[in-house]
C-alpha positions as semicolon CSV with decimal commas, in nm:
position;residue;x (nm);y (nm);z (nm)
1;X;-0,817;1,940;1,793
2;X;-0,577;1,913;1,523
3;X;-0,480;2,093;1,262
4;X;-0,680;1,973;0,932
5;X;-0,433;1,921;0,653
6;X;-0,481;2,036;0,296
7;X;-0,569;1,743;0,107
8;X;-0,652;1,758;-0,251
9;X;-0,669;2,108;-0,401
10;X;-0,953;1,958;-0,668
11;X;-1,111;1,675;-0,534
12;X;-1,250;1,543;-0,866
13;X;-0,936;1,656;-1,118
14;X;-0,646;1,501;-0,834
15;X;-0,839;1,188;-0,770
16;X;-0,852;1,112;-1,112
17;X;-0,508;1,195;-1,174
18;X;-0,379;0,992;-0,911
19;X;-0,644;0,681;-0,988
20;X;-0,511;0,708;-1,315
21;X;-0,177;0,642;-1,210
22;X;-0,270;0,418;-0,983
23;X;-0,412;0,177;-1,226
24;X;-0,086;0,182;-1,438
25;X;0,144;0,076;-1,106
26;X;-0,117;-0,234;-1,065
27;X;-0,169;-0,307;-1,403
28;X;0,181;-0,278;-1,515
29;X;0,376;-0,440;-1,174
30;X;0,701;-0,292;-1,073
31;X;0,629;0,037;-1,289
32;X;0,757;0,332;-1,074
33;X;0,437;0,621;-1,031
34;X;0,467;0,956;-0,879
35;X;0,144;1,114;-0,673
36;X;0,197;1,462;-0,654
37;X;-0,124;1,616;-0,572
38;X;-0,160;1,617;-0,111
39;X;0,095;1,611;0,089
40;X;0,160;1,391;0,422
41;X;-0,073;1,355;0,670
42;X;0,119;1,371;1,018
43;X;0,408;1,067;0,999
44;X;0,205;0,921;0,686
45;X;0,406;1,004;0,376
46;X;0,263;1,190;0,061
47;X;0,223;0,876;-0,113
48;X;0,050;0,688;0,100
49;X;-0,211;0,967;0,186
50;X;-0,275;0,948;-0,195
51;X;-0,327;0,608;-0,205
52;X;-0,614;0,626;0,075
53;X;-0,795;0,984;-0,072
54;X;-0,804;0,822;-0,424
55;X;-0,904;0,442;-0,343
56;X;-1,072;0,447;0,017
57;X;-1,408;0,590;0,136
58;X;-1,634;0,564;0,437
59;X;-1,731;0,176;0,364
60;X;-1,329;0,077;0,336
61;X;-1,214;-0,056;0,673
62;X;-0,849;0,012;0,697
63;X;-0,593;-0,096;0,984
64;X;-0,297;0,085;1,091
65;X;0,027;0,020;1,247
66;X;0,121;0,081;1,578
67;X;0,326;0,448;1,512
68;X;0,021;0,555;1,293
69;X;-0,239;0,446;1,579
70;X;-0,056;0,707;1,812
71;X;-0,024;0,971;1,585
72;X;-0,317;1,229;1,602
73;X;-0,255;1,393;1,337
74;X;-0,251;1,123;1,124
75;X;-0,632;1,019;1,263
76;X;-0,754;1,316;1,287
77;X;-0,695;1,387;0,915
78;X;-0,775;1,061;0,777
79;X;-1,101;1,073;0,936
80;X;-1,193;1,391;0,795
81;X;-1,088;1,293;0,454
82;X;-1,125;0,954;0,411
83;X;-1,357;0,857;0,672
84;X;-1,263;0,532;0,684
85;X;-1,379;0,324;0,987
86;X;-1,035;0,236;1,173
87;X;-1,023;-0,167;1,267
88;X;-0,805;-0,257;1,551
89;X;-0,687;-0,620;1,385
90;X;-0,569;-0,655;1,037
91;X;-0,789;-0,964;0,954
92;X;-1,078;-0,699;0,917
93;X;-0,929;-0,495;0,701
94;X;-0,933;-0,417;0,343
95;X;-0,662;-0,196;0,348
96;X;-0,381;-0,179;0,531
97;X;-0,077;0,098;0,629
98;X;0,256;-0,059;0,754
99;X;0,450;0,290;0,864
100;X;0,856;0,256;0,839
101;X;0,883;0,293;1,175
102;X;0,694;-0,056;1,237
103;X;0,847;-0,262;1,011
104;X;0,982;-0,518;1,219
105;X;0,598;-0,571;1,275
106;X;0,578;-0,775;0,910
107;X;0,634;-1,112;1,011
108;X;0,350;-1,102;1,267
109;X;0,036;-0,864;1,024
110;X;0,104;-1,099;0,683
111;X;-0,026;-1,396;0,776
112;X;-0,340;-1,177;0,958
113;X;-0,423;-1,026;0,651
114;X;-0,749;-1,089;0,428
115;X;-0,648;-1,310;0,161
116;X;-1,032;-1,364;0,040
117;X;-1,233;-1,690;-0,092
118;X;-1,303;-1,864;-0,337
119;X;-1,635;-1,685;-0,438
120;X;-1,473;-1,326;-0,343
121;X;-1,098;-1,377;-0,409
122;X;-1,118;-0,947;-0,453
123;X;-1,151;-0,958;-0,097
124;X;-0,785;-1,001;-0,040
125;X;-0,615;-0,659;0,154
126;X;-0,426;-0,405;-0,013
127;X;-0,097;-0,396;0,191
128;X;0,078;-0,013;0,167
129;X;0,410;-0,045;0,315
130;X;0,651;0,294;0,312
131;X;0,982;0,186;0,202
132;X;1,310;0,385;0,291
133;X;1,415;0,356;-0,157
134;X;1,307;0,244;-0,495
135;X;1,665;0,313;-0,541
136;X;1,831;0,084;-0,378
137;X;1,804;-0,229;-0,117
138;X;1,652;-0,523;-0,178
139;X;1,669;-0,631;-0,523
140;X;1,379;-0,772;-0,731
141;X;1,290;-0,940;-1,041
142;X;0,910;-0,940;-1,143
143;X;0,722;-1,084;-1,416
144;X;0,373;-1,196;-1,479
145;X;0,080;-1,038;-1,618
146;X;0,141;-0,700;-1,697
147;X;0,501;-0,734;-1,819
148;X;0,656;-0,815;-2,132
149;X;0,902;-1,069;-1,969
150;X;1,080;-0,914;-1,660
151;X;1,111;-0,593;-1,465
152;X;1,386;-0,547;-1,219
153;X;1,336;-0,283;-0,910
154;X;1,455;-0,182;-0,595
155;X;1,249;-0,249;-0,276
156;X;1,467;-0,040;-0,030
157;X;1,541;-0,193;0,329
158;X;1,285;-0,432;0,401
159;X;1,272;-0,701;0,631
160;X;1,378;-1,047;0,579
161;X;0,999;-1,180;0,658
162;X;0,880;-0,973;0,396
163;X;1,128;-1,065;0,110
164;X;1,071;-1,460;0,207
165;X;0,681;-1,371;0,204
166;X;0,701;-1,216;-0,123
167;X;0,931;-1,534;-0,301
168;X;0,680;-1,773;-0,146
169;X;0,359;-1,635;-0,251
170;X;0,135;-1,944;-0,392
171;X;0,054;-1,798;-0,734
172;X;-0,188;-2,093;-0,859
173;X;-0,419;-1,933;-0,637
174;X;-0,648;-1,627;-0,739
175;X;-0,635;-1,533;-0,351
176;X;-0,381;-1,298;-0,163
177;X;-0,277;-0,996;-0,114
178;X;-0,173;-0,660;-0,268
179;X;0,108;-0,501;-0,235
180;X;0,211;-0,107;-0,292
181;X;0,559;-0,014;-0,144
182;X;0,542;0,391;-0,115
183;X;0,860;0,597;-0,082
184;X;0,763;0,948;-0,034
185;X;0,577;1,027;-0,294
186;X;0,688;0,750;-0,543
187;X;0,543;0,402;-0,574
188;X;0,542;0,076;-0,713
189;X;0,254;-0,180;-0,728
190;X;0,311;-0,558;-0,672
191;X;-0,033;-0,783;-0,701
192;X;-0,151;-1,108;-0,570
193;X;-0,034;-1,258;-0,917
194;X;0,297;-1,103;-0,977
195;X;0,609;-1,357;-0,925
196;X;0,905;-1,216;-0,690
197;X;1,294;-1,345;-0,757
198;X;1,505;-1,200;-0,480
């Protein structure tokens, strides 16, 4: 059995904190958040694990990539924090991880993803990706709701799939998904109706 992992020292207090933050990366796109209250969970960064404690529970089904699949320590943590039922294909998920060591993967688990319906456009997946930088790499210029007129950021290294995917989104649509790109413990939100320049 593995190790359990600290997660958050106050359950109630961090969670808030971090929802809190949370809601000002989605709501304001591009804006860079830190979560600073758990650490990594085996191979998952600090960020990441944050994400899942504050917005995923025992009815969120949540997929994860290959490196993450194999990593016990990972599992054996999320399940005893989150308790999250694991899906083995991304089209039944409502959250999903893509790990940095599987990002060559993109092309293939975007078009797999949720998007949602007409009735239930909310649910679309949450995609968290970890990112090598919000410091540098790819180049972006958002706008939408949310922002004033534009916000510039960095993406890090990501692959060319995923920069196309991200210029191409159909935005007439309420449908899609979200996207939070993790670095560490530092984050940036960008939603279903945020519109990418690269």
């Amino acid at each position: 059995m593995t190790a359990i992992t600290k997660a958050f020292a106050d359950a109630v207090h961090d969670s808030q904190t971090c929802f809190r933050r949370l809601l000002t990366a989605m709501s304001e796109p591009g804006t860079r958040v830190e979560l600073d209250r758990a650490g990594a969970f085996g191979t998952l960064s600090a960020g990441a694990v944050q994400v899942l404690l504050t917005l995923a529970d025992h009815q969120t089904r949540l997929w994860l990539s290959a490196s993450l699949q194999t990593d016990q320590d990972t599992l054996d943590n999320l399940r005893f924090h989150v308790a999250a039922p694991l899906v083995s294909e991304p089209a039944q998920a409502d959250f999903a991880v893509l790990a940095r060591a599987d990002l060559d993967s993109i092309g293939a688990l975007l078009p797999s993803l949720p998007v949602g319906t007409e009735e239930y456009p909310d649910q679309g997946a949450t995609l968290v990706i970890e990112t090598d930088s919000l410091d540098q790499g790819v180049v972006a210029v958002l706008s939408g709701p949310g922002i004033a007129s534009e916000r510039s950021v960095q993406l890090g290294n990501l692959p060319l799939a995923l920069v196309c995917w991200l210029s191409a989104r159909d935005l007439s649509s309420p449908l899609g998904v979200d996207l939070v790109l993790v670095c560490e413990r530092e984050l940036i939100a960008i939603p279903r109706s945020t519109r990418v320049e690269v």
